[in-house]
C-alpha positions as CSV (number, residue, x, y, z in Angstrom):
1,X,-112.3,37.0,99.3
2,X,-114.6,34.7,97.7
3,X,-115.5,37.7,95.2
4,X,-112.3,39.0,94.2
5,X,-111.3,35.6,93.1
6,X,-114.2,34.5,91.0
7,X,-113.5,38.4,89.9
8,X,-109.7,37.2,88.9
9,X,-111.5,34.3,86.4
10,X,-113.4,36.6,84.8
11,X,-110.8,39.1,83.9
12,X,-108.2,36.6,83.3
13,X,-111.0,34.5,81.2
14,X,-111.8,38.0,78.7
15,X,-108.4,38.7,78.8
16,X,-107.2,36.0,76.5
17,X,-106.9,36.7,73.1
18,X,-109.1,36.0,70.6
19,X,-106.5,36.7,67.6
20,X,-104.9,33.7,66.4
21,X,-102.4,32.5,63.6
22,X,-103.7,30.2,61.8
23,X,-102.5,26.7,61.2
24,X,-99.9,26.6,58.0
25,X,-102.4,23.9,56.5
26,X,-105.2,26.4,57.1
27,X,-103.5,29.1,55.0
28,X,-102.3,26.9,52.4
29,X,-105.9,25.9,52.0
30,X,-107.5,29.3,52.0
31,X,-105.0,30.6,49.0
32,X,-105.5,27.4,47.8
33,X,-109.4,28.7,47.3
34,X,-108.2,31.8,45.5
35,X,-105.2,30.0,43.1
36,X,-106.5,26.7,42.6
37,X,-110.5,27.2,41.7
38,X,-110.1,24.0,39.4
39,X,-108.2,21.4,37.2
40,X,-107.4,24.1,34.8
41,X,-105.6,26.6,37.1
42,X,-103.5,23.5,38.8
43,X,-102.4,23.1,34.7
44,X,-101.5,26.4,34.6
45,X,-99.6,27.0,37.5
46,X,-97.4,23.7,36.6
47,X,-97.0,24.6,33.0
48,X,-95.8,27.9,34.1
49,X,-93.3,26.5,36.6
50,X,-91.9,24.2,34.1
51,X,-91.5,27.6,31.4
52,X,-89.9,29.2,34.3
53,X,-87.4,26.1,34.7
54,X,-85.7,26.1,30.7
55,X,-88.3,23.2,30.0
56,X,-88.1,23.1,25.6
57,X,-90.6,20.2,25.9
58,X,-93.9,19.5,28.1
59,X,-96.1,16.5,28.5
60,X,-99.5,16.9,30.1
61,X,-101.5,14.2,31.1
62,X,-105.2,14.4,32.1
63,X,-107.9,12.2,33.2
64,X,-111.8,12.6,34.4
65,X,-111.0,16.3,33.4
66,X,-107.8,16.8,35.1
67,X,-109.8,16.1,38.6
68,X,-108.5,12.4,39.2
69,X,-104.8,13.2,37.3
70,X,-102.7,16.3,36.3
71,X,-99.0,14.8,35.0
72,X,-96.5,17.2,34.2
73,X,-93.0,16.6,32.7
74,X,-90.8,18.8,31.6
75,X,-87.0,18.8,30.4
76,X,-86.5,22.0,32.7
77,X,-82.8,22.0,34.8
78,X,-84.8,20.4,37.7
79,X,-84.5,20.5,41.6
80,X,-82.0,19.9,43.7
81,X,-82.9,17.3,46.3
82,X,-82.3,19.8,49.1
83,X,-84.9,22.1,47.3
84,X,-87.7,19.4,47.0
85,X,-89.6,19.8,50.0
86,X,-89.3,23.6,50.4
87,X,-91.0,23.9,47.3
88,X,-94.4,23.1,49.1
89,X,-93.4,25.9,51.4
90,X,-96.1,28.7,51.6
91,X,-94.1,31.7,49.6
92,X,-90.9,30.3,48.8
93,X,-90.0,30.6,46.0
94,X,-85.9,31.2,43.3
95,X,-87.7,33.9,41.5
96,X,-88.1,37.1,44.1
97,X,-85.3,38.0,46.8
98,X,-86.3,41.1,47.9
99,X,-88.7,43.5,47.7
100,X,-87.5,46.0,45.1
101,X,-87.7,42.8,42.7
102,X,-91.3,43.0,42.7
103,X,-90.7,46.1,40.5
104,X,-89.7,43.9,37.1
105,X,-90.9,40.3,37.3
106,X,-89.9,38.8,34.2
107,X,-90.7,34.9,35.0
108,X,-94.0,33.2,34.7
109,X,-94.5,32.6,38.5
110,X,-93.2,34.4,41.4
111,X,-95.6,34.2,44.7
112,X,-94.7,30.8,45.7
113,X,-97.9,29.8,46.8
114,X,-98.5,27.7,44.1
115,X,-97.5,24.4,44.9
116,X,-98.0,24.7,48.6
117,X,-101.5,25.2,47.6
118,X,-102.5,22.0,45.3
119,X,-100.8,20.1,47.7
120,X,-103.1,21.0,50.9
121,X,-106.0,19.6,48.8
122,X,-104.7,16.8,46.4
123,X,-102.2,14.1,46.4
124,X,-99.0,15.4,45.5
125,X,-96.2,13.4,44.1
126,X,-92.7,15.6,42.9
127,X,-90.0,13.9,41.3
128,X,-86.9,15.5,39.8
129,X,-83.5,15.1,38.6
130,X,-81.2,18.1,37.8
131,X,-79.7,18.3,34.8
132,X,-75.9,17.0,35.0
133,X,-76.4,15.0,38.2
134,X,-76.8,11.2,38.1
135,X,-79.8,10.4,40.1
136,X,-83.4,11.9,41.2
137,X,-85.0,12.9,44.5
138,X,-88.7,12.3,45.2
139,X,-91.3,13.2,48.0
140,X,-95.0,13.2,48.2
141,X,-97.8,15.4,49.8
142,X,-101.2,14.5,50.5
143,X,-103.1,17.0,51.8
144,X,-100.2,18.6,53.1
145,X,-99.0,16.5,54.6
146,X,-95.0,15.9,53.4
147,X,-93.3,12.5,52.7
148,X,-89.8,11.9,53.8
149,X,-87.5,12.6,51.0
150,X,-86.1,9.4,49.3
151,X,-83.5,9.2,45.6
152,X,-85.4,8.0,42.6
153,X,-84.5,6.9,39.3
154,X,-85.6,9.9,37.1
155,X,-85.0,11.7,33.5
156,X,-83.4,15.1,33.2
157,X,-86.0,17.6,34.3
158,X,-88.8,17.7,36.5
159,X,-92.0,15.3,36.9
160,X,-94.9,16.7,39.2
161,X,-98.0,14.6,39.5
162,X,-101.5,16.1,41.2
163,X,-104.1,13.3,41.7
164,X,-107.8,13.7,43.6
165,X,-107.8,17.1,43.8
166,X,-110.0,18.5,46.2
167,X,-110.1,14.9,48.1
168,X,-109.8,16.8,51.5
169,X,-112.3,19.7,50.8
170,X,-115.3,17.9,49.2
171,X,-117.4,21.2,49.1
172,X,-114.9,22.4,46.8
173,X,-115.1,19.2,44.8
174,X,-119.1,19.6,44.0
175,X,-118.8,22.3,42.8
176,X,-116.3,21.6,39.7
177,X,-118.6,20.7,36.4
178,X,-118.6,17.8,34.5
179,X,-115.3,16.4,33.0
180,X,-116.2,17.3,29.7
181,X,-116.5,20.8,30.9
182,X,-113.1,21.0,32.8
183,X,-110.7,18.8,30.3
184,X,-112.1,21.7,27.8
185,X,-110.8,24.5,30.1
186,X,-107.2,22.6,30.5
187,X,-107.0,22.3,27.1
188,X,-107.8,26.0,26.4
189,X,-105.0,26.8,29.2
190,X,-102.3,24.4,27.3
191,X,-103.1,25.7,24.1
192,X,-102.9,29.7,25.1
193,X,-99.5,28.5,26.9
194,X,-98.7,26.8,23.6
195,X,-99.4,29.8,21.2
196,X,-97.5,32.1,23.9
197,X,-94.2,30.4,24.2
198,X,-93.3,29.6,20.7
199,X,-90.0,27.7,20.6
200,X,-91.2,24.9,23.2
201,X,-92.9,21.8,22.4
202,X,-96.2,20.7,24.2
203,X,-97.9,17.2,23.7
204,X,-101.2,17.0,26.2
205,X,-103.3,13.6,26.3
206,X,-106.5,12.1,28.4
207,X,-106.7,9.2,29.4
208,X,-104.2,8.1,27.0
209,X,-105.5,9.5,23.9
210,X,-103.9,12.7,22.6
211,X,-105.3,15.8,22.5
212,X,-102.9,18.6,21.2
213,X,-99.5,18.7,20.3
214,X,-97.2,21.1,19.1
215,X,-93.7,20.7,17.9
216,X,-91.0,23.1,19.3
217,X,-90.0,23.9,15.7
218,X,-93.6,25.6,14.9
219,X,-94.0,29.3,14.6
220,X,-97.2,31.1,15.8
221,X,-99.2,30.9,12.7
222,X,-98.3,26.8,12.5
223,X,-99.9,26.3,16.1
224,X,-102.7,28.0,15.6
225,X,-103.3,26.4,12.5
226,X,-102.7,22.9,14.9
227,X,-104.9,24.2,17.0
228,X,-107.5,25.7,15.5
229,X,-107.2,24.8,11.7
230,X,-106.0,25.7,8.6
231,X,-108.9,28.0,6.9
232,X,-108.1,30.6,9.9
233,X,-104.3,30.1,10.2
234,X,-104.0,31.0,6.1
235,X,-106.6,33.5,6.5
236,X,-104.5,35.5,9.1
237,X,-102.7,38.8,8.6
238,X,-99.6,39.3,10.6
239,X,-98.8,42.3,12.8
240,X,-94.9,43.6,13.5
241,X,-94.5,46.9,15.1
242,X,-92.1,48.1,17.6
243,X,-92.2,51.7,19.7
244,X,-88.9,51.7,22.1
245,X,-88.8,48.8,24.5
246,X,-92.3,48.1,23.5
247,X,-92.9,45.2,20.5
248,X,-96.2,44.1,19.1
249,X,-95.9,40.8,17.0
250,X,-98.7,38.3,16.3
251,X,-101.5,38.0,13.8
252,X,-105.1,39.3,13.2
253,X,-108.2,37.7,11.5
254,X,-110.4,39.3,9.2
255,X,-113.8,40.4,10.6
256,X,-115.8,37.3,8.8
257,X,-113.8,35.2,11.3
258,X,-115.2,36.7,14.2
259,X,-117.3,34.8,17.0
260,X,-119.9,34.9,19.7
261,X,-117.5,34.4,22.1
262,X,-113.8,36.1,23.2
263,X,-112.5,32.0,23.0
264,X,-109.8,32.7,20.1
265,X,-108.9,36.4,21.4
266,X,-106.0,36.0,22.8
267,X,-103.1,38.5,24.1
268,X,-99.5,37.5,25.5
269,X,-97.4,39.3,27.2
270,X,-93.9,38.7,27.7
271,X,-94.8,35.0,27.3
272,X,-97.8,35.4,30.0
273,X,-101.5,34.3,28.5
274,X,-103.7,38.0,29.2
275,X,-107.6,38.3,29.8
276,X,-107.0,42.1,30.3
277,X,-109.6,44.7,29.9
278,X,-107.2,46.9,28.7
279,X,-106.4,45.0,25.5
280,X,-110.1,44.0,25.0
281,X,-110.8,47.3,24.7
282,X,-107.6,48.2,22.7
283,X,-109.0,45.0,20.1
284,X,-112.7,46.4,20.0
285,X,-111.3,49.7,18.7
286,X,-109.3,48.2,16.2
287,X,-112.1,46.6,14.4
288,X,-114.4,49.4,14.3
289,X,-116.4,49.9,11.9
290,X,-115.2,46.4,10.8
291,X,-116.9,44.4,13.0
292,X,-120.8,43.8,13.4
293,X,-122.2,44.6,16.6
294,X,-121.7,42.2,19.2
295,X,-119.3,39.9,17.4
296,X,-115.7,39.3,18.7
297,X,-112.8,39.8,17.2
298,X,-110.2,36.8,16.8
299,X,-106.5,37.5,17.2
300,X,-103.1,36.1,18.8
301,X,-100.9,39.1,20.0
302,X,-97.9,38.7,21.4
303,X,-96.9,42.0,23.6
304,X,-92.9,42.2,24.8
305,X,-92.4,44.8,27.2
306,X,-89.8,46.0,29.9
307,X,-91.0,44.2,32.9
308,X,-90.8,47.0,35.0
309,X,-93.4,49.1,33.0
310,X,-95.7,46.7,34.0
311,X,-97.0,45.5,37.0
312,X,-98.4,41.5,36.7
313,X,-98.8,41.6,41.0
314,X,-102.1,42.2,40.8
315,X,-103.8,39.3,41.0
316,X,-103.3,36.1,43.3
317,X,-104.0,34.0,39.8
318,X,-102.3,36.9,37.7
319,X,-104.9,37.2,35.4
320,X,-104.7,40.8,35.1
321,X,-101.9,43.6,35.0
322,X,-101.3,47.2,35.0
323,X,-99.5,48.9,32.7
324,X,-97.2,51.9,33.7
325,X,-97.8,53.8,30.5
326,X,-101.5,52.7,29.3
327,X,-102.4,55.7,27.4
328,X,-99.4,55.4,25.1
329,X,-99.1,51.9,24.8
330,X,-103.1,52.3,24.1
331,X,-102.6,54.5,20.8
332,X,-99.4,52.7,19.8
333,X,-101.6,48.9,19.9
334,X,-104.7,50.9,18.4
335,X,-103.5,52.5,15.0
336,X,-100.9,49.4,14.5
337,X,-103.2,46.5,15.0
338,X,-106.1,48.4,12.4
339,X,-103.4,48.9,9.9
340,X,-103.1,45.1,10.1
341,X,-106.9,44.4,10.2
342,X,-107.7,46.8,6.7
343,X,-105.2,44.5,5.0
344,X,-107.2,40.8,5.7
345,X,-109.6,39.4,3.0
346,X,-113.0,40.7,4.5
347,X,-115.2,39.9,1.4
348,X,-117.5,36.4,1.9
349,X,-115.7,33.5,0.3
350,X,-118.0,32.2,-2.7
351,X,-116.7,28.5,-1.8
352,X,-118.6,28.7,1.5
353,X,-121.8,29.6,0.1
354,X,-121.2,26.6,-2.2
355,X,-120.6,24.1,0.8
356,X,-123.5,25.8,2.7
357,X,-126.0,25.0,0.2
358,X,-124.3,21.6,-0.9
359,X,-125.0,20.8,2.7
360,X,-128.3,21.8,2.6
361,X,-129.1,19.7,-0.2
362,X,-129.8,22.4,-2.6
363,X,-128.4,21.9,-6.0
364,X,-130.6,24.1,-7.3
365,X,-129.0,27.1,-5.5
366,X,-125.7,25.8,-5.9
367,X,-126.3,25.9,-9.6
368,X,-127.7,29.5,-9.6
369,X,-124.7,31.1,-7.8
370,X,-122.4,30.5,-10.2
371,X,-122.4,31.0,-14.4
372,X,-123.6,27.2,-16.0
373,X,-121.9,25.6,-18.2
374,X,-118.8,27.9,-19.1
375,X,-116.7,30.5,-17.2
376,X,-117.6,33.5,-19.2
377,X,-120.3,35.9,-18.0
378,X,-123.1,36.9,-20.8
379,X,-122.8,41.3,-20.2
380,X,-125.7,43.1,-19.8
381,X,-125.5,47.1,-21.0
382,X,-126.8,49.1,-18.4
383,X,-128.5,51.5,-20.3
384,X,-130.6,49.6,-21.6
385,X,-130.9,46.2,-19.7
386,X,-130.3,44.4,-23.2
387,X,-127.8,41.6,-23.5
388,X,-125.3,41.7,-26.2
389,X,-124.5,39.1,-28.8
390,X,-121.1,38.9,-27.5
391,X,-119.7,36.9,-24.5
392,X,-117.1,38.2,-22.4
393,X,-114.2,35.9,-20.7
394,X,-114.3,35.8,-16.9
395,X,-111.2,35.2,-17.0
396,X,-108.0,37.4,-18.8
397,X,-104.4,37.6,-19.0
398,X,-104.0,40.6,-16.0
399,X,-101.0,41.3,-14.0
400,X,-99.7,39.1,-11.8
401,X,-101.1,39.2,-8.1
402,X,-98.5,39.7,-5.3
403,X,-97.6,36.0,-3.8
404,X,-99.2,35.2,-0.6
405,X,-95.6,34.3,0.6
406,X,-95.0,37.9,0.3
407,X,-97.9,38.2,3.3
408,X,-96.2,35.3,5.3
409,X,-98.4,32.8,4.3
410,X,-101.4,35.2,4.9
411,X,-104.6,35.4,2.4
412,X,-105.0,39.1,0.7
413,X,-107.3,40.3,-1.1
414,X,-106.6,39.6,-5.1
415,X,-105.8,42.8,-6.7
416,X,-108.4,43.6,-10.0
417,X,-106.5,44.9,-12.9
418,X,-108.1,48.4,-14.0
419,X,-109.0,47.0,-17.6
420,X,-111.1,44.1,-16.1
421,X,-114.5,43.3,-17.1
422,X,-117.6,44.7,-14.9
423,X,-121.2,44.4,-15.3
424,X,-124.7,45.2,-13.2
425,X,-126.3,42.5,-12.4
426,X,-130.5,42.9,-11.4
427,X,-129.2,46.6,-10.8
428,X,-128.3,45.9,-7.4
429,X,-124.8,44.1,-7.6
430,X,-121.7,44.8,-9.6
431,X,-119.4,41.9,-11.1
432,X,-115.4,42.0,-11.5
433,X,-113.3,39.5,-13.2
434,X,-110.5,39.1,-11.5
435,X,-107.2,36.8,-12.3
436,X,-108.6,33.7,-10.1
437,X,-112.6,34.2,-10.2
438,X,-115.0,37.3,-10.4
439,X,-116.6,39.0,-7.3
440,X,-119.8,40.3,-6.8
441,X,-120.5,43.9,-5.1
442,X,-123.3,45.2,-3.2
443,X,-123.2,48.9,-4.9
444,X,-124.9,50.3,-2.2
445,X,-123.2,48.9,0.5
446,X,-119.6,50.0,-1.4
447,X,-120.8,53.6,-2.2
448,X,-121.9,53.8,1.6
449,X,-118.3,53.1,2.8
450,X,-116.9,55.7,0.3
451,X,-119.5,58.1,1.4
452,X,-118.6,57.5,4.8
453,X,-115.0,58.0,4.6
454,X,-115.7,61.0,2.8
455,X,-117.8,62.8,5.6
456,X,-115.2,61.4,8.3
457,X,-112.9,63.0,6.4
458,X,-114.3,66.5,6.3
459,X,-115.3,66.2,9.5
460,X,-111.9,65.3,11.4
461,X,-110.1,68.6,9.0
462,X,-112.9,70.6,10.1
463,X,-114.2,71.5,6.8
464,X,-117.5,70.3,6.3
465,X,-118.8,71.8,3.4
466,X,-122.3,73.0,3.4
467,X,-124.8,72.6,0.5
468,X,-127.6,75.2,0.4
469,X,-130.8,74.2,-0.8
470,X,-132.8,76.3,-3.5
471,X,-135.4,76.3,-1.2
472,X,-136.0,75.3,2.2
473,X,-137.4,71.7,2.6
474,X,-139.9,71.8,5.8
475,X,-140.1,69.1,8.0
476,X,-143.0,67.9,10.4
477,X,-141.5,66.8,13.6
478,X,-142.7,66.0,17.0
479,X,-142.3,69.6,19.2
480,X,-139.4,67.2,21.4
481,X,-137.4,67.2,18.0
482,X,-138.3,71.0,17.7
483,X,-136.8,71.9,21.1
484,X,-133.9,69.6,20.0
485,X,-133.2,71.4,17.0
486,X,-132.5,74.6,19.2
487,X,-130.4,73.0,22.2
488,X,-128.0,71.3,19.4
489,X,-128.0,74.0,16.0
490,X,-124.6,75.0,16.6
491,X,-123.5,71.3,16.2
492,X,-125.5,70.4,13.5
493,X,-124.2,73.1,11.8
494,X,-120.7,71.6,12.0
495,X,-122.0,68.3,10.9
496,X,-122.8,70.7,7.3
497,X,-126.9,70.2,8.6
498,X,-128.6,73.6,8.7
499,X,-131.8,73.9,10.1
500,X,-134.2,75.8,12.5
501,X,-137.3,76.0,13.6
502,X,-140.7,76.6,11.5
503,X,-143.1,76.4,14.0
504,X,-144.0,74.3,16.9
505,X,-143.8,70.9,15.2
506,X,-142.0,71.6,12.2
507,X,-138.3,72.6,11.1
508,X,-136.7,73.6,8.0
509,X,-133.7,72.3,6.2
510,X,-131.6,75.1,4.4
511,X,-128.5,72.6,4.0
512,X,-127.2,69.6,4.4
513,X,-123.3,68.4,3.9
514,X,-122.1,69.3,-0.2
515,X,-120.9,65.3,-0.3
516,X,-124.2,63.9,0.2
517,X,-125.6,64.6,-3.2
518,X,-128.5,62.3,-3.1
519,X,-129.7,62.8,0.3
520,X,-133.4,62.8,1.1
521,X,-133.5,66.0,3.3
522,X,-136.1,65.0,5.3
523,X,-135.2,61.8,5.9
524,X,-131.8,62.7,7.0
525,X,-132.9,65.3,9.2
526,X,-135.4,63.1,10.8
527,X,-132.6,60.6,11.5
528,X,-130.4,62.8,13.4
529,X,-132.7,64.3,15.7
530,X,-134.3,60.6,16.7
531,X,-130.6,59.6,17.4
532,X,-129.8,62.8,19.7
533,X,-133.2,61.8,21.7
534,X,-132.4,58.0,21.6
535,X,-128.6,58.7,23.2
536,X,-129.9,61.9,25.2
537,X,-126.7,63.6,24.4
538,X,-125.4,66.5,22.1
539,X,-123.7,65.2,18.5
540,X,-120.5,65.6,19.8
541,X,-119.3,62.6,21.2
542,X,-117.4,60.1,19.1
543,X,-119.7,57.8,18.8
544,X,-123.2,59.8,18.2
545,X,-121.1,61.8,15.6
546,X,-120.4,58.5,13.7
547,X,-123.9,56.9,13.8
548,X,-124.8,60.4,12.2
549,X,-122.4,60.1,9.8
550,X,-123.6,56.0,9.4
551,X,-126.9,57.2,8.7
552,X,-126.0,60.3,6.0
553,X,-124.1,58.2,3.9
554,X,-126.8,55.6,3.9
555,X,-129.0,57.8,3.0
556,X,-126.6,60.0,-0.2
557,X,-125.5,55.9,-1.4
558,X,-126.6,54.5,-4.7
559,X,-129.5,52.1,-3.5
560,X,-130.8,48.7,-4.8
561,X,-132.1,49.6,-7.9
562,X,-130.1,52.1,-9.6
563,X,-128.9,51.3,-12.9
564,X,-125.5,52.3,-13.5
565,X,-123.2,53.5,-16.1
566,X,-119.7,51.1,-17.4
567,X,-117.9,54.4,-16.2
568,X,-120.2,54.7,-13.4
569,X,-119.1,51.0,-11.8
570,X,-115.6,51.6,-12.7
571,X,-115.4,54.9,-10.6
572,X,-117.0,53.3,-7.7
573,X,-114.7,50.6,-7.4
574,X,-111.7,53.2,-8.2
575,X,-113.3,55.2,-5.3
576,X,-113.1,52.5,-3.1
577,X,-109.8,51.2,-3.9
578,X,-108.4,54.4,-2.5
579,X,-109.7,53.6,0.8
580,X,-108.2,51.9,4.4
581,X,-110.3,49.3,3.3
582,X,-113.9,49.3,1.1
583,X,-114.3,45.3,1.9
584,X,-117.3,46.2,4.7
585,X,-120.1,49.0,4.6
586,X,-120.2,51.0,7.7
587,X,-122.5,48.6,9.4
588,X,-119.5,46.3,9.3
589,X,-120.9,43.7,6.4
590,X,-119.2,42.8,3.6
591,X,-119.3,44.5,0.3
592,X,-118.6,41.8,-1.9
593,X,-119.0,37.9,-2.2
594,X,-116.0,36.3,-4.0
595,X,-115.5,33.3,-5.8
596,X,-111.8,31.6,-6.9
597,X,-111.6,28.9,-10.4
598,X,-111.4,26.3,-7.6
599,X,-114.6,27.1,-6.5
600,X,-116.3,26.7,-10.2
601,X,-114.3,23.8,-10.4
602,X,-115.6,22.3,-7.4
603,X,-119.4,23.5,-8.6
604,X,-119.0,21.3,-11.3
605,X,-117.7,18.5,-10.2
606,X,-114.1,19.1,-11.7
607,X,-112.5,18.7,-8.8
């Protein structure tokens, strides 16, 4: 009997379960870990809740980073008193009813996990008044724990302050950087919600002293000039382009603005801040071949969309979204946004090289970049390399340039009259008067572009024509570029390159493309075949087949050195002018250096 009892306690013993719901602190603390990972995301999530309420003006107050204080106010339509403490319940939320809502979210927030979170693991005080009613509610969380809910004095709108975060969960705490580190993360949250949400105002302060603020009047281009200055606010071009429910507005920055880091790239969608790989990819493609290698592009897009062609619950923090249409929405964003790039000012502004060396200390150089004493330039004839008697004004009565109002308040490039003045400088660089200034051109670097564009050309209308040489050219190779030659004729044949083998470590070249009129054959040749083993593919894909066409119009340019005719200059820069744009070579540098009156001016102290 003994036996079958003690058998009883085991069985009942295993038989509990070891499932258990968790306590509603517990949970609120765990999403808490992924939705609150620091100051910067309990910013976010309040801003966005204040967007979502109507607010047309937002105060943010910060101190030690946002860690010891977060202060949001807002002039939103503010909470009922009845509403206060459900609004620090785990998933409730006015913004999703049922489940077919889910389907086209078109506020900021919508989970309801928000607030529940930050106040398991901070000190939570909520105060609100809703518009139209005489008096205010408050109540306070700490640690989730919940207050009992008392009137208040309060303004229209909606106050919400988060102090000690992470006071409870001190593993959390060590692991948040220095305050310098995280008030620079807030601020780069309040200023993307800024830039996205143009038509409310945003003041943000620490520890009393003010940070950034932006006026509710300001259009895009006047807060990012606010927040990031004036020389890249003037310098950018704007972007306007619709495709059915789909709208691209915003503004791009020419390629000589671009950074190290993705810190100014910024994409928002229906009034949501993006860091989407999508539209990083979409950006990359539409500066290439303006861009050097491992620079990033800056721009502010603003993407409206239906919201139910895009899915933004995805994500517990909703960084990232899904797009029901990406391949269209892909091209659309692609061919508009490098329209808009091959119109920005891509050339190196003369007055920076000024300010560079000025900094330096070097007068000497500052001296030599631009003409002493008087604003004409001495011409040199390029047959001969003798200078004439006469001097030629930099400066002539041309027509009129188009007024940057025209652009918006954007910086284009100044347009040269056809009749202005142009010389070779140390056979190497070409100068332009033009109405405000000169430029200087690197020949080879602007005959490479043309070039370029000119194989690309052939190339995408499949008619590639092909040069035949008088004679074959032969080659020594290694035998790997032999055995190359064989696996990929057919396709070099297409690029206009014909050439076989002539033995086993040599090749001969019967033709190369008709527009490369100055190629070195075996050069070229030797080029191609060390790219096709470097990549270890056929030149076929997209990008070998460009690098090959990079490296044939190096090759056929005018080079450093080669004197050049009057008629000569004037075609190339007619050449160019017909181009998407001739201000960068195909290795994404700029072709020409330019410098305004106001940057003579400055040189010598006129101004």
């Amino acid at each position: 009997m003994a036996q079958i009892e003690s058998g009883c306690a085991v069985l009942s013993q295993e038989s509990r379960p070891r499932i258990a719901v968790l306590p509603e602190l517990v949970k609120n603390q765990i999403a808490a870990g992924e939705v609150i990972e620091r100051p910067a995301s309990a910013v976010k999530e309040l801003i966005e809740n204040a967007l979502d309420a109507d607010a047309r003006h937002i105060v943010i107050d910060l101190a030690e980073g946002g860690v010891s204080l977060v202060r949001v106010v807002d002039d939103g339509i503010g909470l009922q008193a009845a509403e206060l403490e459900l609004a620090f319940a785990s998933h409730a939320t006015s913004k999703l009813r049922e489940v077919s809502d889910l389907d086209h979210i078109a506020t900021l927030g919508f989970r309801g996990e928000a607030l529940a979170s930050i106040g398991s693991v901070a000190r939570v005080r909520l105060l609100s008044r809703p518009r139209g009613s005489e008096l205010g509610a408050e109540i306070n969380n700490e640690g989730g724990r919940l207050t009992a809910l008392r009137e208040a004095g309060a303004r229209e709108g909606t106050t919400i302050e988060v102090r000690d975060l992470f006071f409870n969960t001190p593993a959390r705490r060590r692991f948040l950087k220095t305050p310098a580190t995280e008030l620079g993360r807030c601020l780069d949250v309040i200023q993307r919600l800024a830039l996205a949400n143009v038509g409310v105002g945003f003041v943000a302060t620490h520890e009393g002293r003010r940070l950034f603020d932006v006026e509710a009047s300001m259009d895009l281009r006047e807060r990012v000039r606010r927040a990031f200055g004036a020389e890249l606010a003037q310098a950018l071009a704007p972007v306007d382009a619709r495709d059915g429910s789909l709208s691209l507005t915003g503004f791009v920055a020419p390629p000589r603005l671009s950074r190290h880091d993705s810190g100014r790239q910024m994409w928002f969608l229906n009034g949501r801040p993006l860091r989407d790989k999508v539209l990083t990819r979409v950006l990359k493609d539409s500066y290439r071949g303006f861009l050097i290698e491992g620079r990033q592009p800056v721009a502010f897009l603003a993407l409206s969309i239906d919201p139910a062609q895009v899915d933004v619950n995805v994500h517990p923090a909703k960084a990232e979204v899904r797009f029901r249409d990406e391949r269209r929405m892909f091209g659309f964003l692609v061919h508009h946004l490098r329209q808009a790039v091959s119109t920005t000012d891509m050339s190196t502004p003369g007055g920076a090289l000024l300010e560079r060396a000025e900094r330096r200390g070097d007068e000497a150089l500052a001296r030599t970049l631009v003409p002493a004493g008087t604003a004409t330039l001495r011409w040199s004839t390029a047959q001969t390399g003798t200078d004439t008697a006469a001097e030629v004004p930099l400066v002539r009565d041309v027509i009129p340039l188009r007024s940057p109002a025209a652009r918006h308040g954007a910086t284009e490039p100044p347009v040269a009259p056809a009749d202005a003045p142009v010389m070779q400088i140390a056979r190497t660089f070409i100068v332009r008067a033009l109405e405000d200034g000169f430029e200087i051109l690197d020949q080879h670097a602007l005959h490479e572009r043309i070039t370029f564009e000119g194989l690309k050309r052939d190339l995408e209308s499949r008619h590639m024509e092909t040069q035949r040489l008088l004679v074959p050219e032969v080659v020594d190779v290694s035998r790997v570029h032999v055995g190359l030659c064989v696996e990929h004729r057919q396709a070099l044949e297409r690029l206009g390159i014909l050439v076989e083998p002539f033995g086993a470590t040599s090749v001969a070249i019967h033709g190369l493309p008709a527009r490369v009129k100055r190629a070195d054959p075996a050069g070229l040749v030797r080029d191609v075949l060390e790219l096709i083993e470097e990549r270890g593919v056929a030149p076929t894909s997209e990008k070998v087949l460009e690098e090959v066409l990079h490296r044939a119009a190096c090759r056929a340019s005018v080079m450093a050195g080669d004197a050049l005719t009057e008629d000569e200059m004037r075609a190339l820069l007619a050449q160019g002018a017909g181009l998407e744009s001739d201000q960068t070579c195909v290795h994404a540098r700029p072709t020409r250096v330019r410098f305004t009156l106001a940057d003579l001016e400055k040189a010598f102290h006129r101004r």
